[in-house]
N, C-alpha and C positions, 0 to 999 in steps of 0.2 A: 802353923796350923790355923789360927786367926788371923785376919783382917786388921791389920797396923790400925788402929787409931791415928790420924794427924796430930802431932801436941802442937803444932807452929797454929797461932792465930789464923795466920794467911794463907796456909795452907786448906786451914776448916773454912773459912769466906770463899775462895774458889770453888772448893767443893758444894756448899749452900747457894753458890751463884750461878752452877752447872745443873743444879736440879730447878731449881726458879725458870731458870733458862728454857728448858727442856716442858716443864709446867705451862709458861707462854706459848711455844710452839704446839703443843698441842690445844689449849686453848684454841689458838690462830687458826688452825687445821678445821675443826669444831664450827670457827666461824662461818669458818669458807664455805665449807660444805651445807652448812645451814642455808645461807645466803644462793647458793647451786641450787638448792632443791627449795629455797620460796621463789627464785628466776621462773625456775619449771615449771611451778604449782600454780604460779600467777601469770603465763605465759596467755597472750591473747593474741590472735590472726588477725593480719593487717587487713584482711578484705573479707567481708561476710559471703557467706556462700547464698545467702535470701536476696540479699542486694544482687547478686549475679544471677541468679534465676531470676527475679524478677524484670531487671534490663534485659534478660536475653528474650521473655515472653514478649515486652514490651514492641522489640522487633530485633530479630537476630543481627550479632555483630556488637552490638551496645554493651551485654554481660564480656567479650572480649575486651572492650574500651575499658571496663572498669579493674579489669583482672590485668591492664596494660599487655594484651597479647595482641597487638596493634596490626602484627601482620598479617593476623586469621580475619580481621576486620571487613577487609576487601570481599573476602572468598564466600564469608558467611550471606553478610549482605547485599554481593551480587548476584548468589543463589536466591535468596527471598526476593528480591526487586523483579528478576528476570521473571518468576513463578508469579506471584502478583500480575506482573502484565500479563502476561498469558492469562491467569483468570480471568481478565476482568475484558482482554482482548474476544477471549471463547463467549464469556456471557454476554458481550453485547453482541455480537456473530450471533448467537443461538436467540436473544431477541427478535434478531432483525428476520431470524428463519419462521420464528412462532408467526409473526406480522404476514410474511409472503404468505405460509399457509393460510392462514385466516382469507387473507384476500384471494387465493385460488381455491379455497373450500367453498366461498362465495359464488365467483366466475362459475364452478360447475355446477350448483345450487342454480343456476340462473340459466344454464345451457341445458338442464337437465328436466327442467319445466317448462321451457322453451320444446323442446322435443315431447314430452307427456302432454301438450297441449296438441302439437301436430298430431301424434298417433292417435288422440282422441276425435278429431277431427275427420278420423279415415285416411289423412292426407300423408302422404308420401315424404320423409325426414330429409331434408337438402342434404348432400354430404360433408358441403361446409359446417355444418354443425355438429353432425359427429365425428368431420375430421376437428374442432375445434376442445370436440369433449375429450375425446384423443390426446391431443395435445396437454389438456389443462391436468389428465389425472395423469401422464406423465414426468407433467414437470414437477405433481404434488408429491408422487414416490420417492424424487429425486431431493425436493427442500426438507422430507420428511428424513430421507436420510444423512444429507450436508447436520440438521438438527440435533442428530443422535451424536454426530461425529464433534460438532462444535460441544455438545455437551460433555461427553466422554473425555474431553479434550480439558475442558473447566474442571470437572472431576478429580479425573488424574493428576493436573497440575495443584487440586488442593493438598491431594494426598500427597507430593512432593515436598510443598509446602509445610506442609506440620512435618515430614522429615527432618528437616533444617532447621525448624526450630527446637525438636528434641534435640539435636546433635550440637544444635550451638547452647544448648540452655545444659546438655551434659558435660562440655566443654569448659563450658563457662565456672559450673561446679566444680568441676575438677580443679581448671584453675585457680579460683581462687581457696581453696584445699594446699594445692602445692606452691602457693605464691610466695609461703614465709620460708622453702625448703633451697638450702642451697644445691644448683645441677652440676654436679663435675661432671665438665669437659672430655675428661676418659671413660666416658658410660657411655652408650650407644646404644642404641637399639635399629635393627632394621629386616625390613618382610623381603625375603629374597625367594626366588624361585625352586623348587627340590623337585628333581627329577619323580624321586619315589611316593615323596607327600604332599608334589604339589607348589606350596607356600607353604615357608615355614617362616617365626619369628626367632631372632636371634640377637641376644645380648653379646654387645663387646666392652669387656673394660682395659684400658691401654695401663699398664703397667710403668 
């Protein structure tokens, strides 16, 4: 009905050295998990996400350098390099277009007083001169519109430009976000084509 008491010595020390025993191991437990969750609590990211926005403002490709995603490096900042030349290609084009006009706003300025002085005169306009006024206001229609196109063309490429930089400065965050996260190899993700929808995206994880 009861619970034998042990009369042996060593019988009762085994039994006192089984619950000791069992006292430490729970302690030890206690420790662990204490130690688990100050890891957690005191867990800090290897790479700032400020540092990576601000290298990728700085010029895109750099917030990749720092987040070590070395191979978007190339793509970022041979997107910006390429867009830069073209800016700076269009606005000096579109300089050189404002100059010609100037100087054929001039020419007809000068072909056009040259003629208001003839017909004040009574005198009869040489045709060379109106075919010359001919000539100068259609080459000015023509630099006026090379001007819009060279400009449209600087424009455009700025707006491309600050694309690249959101895209690499979203990048950039993101990365260094996921830098401290280990990627298993059996996750996948990729955009394939659907008949029905189009583009779809689709997670694979390999069992």
């Amino acid at each position: 009905m009861f619970a034998q008491i042990p009369q042996d010595s060593t019988a009762l020390n085994e039994v006192v050295n089984k619950e000791k025993s069992i006292v430490v191991m729970d302690s030890t437990d206690n420790e662990q998990e204490n130690d688990a969750s100050e890891e957690s609590y005191n867990f800090k990211m290897q790479k700032s996400t400020t540092k990576a926005i601000v290298y990728s403002l700085i010029f895109p490709g750099l917030g990749q350098v720092y987040t070590e995603n070395y191979w978007k490096v190339p793509i970022f900042a041979g997107a910006a390099g390429t867009l830069v030349y073209f800016i700076a290609d269009n606005w000096s084009k579109y300089n050189g277009k404002v100059d010609e006009i100037a100087v054929i706003d001039s020419r007809i300025d000068d072909l056009e007083m040259q003629i208001s002085l003839i017909e004040e005169n009574g005198e009869d306009v040489p045709s060379e001169l109106n075919y010359a006024l001919s000539v100068a206001e259609d080459s000015l229609d023509l630099q006026k519109r090379w001007k819009e196109l060279y400009r449209d063309n600087r424009d455009l490429s700025g707006l491309y430009l600050m694309g690249v930089y959101l895209i690499a400065t979203v990048d950039a965050y993101a990365g260094a976000h996921l830098f401290d996260f280990n990627v298993d190899e059996n996750l996948a993700f990729a955009v394939l084509p659907n008949i029905r929808r189009g583009v779809t995206l689709n997670l694979y994880y390999k069992f």
